[in-house]
Steps between C-alpha positions, in 0.01 A plus 500: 500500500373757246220735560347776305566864713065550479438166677685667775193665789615728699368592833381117633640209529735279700779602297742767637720729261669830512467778269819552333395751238155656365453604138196760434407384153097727503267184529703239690803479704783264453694419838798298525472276790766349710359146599707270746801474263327610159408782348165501331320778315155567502275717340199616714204682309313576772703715682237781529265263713809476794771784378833456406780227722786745566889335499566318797140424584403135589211373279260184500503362228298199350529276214277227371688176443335439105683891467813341533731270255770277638779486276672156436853490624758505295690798419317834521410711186678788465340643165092443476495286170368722188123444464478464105127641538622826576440779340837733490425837489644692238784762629417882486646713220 
């Protein structure tokens, strides 16, 4: 299953996870989650409405199922194909 980090709520939910490390980046927070046997990442910008999940902590968590993307099985990609409508930035001088 693939989900994007901000479909990720923290703070409700029947979904348990532990805080396995907070990143401070100003308007949001990125947390890496550990999840039953996974570790997720998700990105919580409204961290100044409950305050920051410390490591350790148990969370709720909640997810909406149309958030989510089940992957087919088969092998599992290892590399993220290129997207040929991206724009590479040019490198600094």
């Amino acid at each position: 299953m693939v989900v994007r980090p901000e479909s990720i709520r923290l703070g409700a939910g029947d979904l348990r996870a532990t805080v396995r490390r907070s990143t401070f980046l100003g308007p949001l927070v990125e947390y890496e989650l550990a999840m039953d046997y996974h570790v997720v990442l998700a990105i919580d910008p409204d961290w100044m409405g409950h305050g920051l999940h410390q490591e350790g902590e148990e969370v709720a968590c909640s997810l909406h199922p149309d958030q989510a993307y089940a992957m087919p099985p088969g092998e599992p990609i290892e590399v993220a194909p290129e997207d040929p409508d991206a724009i590479t930035p040019e490198p600094p001088e």
